[in-house]
C-alpha positions as CSV (number, residue, x, y, z in Angstrom):
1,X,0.0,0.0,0.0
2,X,0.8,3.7,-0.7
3,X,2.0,6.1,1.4
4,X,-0.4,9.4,2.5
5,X,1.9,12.0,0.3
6,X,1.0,16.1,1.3
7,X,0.6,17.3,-1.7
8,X,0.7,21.2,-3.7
9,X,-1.6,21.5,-6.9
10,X,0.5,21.2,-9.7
11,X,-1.6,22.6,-12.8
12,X,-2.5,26.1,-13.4
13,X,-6.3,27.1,-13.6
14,X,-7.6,27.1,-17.4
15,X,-9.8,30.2,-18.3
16,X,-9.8,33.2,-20.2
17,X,-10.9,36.6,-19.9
18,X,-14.3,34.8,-22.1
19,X,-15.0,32.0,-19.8
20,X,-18.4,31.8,-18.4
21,X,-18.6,28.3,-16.2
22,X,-16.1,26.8,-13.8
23,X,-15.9,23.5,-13.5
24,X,-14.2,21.8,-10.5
25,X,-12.5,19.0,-10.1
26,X,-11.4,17.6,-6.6
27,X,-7.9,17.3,-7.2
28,X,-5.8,15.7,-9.8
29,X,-5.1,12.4,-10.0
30,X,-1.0,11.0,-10.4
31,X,-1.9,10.7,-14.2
32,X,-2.9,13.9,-14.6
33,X,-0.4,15.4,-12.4
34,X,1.9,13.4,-14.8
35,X,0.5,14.8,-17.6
36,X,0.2,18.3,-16.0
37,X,-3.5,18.9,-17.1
38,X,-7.0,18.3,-16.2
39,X,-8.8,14.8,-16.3
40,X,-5.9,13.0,-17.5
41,X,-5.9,9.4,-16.8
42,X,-7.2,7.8,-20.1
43,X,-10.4,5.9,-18.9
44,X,-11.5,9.4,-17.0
45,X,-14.6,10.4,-19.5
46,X,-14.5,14.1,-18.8
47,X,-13.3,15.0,-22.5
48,X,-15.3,12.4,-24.7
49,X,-18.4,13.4,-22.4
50,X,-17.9,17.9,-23.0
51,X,-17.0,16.9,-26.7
52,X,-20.6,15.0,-26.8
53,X,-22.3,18.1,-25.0
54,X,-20.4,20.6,-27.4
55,X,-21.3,18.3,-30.5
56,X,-17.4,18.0,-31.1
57,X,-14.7,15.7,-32.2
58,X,-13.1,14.6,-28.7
59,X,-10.0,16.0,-28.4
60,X,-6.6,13.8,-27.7
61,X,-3.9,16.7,-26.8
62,X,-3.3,18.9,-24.3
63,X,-3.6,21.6,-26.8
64,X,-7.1,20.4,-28.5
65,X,-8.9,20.2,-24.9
66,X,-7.6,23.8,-24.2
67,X,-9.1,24.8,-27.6
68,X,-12.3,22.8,-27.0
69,X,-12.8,24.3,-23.4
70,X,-12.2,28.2,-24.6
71,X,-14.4,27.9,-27.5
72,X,-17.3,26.8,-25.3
73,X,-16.1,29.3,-22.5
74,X,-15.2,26.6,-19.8
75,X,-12.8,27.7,-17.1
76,X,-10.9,23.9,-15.1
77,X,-9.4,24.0,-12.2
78,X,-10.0,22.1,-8.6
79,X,-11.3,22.3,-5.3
80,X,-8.2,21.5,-3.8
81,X,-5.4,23.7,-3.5
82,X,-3.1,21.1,-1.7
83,X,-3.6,18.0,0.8
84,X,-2.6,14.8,1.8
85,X,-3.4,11.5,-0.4
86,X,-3.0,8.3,-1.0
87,X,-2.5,7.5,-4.9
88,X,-5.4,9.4,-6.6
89,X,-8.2,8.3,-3.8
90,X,-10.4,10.6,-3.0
91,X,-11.5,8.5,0.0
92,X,-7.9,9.0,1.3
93,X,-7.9,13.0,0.6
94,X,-7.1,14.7,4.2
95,X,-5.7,18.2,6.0
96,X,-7.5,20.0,2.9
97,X,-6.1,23.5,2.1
98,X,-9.1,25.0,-0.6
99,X,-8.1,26.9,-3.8
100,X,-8.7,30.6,-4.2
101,X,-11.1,31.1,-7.0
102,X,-10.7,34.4,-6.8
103,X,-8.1,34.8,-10.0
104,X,-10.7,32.9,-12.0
105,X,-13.3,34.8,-11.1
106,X,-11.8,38.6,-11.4
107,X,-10.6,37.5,-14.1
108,X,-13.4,36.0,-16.7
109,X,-17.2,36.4,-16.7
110,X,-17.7,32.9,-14.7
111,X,-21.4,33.1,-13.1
112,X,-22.1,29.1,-13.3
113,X,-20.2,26.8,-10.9
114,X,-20.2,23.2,-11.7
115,X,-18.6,20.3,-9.5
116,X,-17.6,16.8,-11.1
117,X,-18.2,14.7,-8.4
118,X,-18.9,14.7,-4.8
119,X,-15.5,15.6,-3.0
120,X,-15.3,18.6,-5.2
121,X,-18.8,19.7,-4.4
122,X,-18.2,18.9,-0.8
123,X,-14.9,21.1,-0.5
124,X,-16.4,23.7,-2.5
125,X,-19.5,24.3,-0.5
126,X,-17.3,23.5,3.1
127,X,-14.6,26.5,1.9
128,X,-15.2,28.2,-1.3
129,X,-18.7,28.9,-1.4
130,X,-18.9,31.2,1.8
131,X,-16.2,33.5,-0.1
132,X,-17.7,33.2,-3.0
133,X,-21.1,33.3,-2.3
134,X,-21.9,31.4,-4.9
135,X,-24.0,27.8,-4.8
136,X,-22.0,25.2,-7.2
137,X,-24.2,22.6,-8.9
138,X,-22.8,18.5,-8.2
139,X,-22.9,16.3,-10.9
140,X,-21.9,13.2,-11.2
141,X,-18.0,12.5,-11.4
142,X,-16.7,11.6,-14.8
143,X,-14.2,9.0,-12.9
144,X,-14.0,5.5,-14.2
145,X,-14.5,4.9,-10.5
146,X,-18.0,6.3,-11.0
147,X,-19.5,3.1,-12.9
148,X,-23.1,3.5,-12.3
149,X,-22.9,6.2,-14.6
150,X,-22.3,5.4,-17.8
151,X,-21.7,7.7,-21.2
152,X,-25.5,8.4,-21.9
153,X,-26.3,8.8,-18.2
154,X,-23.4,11.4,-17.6
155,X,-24.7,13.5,-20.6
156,X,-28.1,13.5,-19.1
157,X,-26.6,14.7,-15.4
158,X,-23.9,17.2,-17.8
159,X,-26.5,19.0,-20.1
160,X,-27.0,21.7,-17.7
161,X,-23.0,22.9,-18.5
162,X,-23.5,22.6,-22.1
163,X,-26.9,25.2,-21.8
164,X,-25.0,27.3,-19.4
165,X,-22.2,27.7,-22.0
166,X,-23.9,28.7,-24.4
167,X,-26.7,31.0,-22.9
């Protein structure tokens, strides 16, 4: 078994002065750490799923998801700012410090909040939300972990970011 390993956020927030929802992870997993970029583990169904809402080709580099998040105005980043873990379990995820949202949301026209999956949503509304002031909507997590949700199901739960995009 894996060691607990405190751990800083290694990936800068994606958004531009044009982004108009956030959507929070938890914190990134070793493969996306690895890969220094959001949802990066290969069986993670967070790209193929906003390609689907976006009716888009699903993007395979680093370069074409930042392309397919800015033309639909998406801003990524996480809930977590640093902690200690155990691998990429979120179950193991302690001694939370949250993120500052703040340069995201000076910064861009972000009104929407959305959380992929329930730690994110949890840490958001335990330590973001009262400096915020704003309510974040929890969907279900794109995680292969997550496997009573499949593709069709987790375009369902996801529409909601696709119609706040593009409203």
């Amino acid at each position: 078994m894996m060691n607990p390993q405190k751990i800083i956020h290694p990936i800068p927030p994606l958004y531009d002065a044009e982004s108009k929802i956030l959507i929070l992870g938890s914190f990134p997993s070793i493969k996306s750490r690895e890969a220094m970029f959001f949802y990066g583990h290969p069986q993670n169904r967070f790209w193929p799923l906003l390609a689907r809402l976006f009716n888009e080709p699903a993007p395979a580099s680093v370069e074409e998801k930042k392309v397919l998040a800015h033309t639909h105005h998406v801003a990524l980043w996480d809930s977590i700012r640093s902690c200690t873990i155990v691998g990429s379990s979120d179950s193991s995820v302690r001694e939370v410090v949250p993120n500052d949202l703040s340069v995201i949301l000076e910064n861009s026209r972000v009104e929407r909040i959305f959380c992929n999956g329930a730690l994110s949503h949890k840490m958001y509304t335990k330590y973001i939300s009262p400096v915020t002031g704003i309510e974040a909507v929890k969907l279900p997590s794109t995680s292969p972990a997550n496997a009573a949700f499949g593709m069709d199901r987790l375009a369902q739960e996801w529409q909601v970011v696709a119609e706040a995009a593009e409203s």
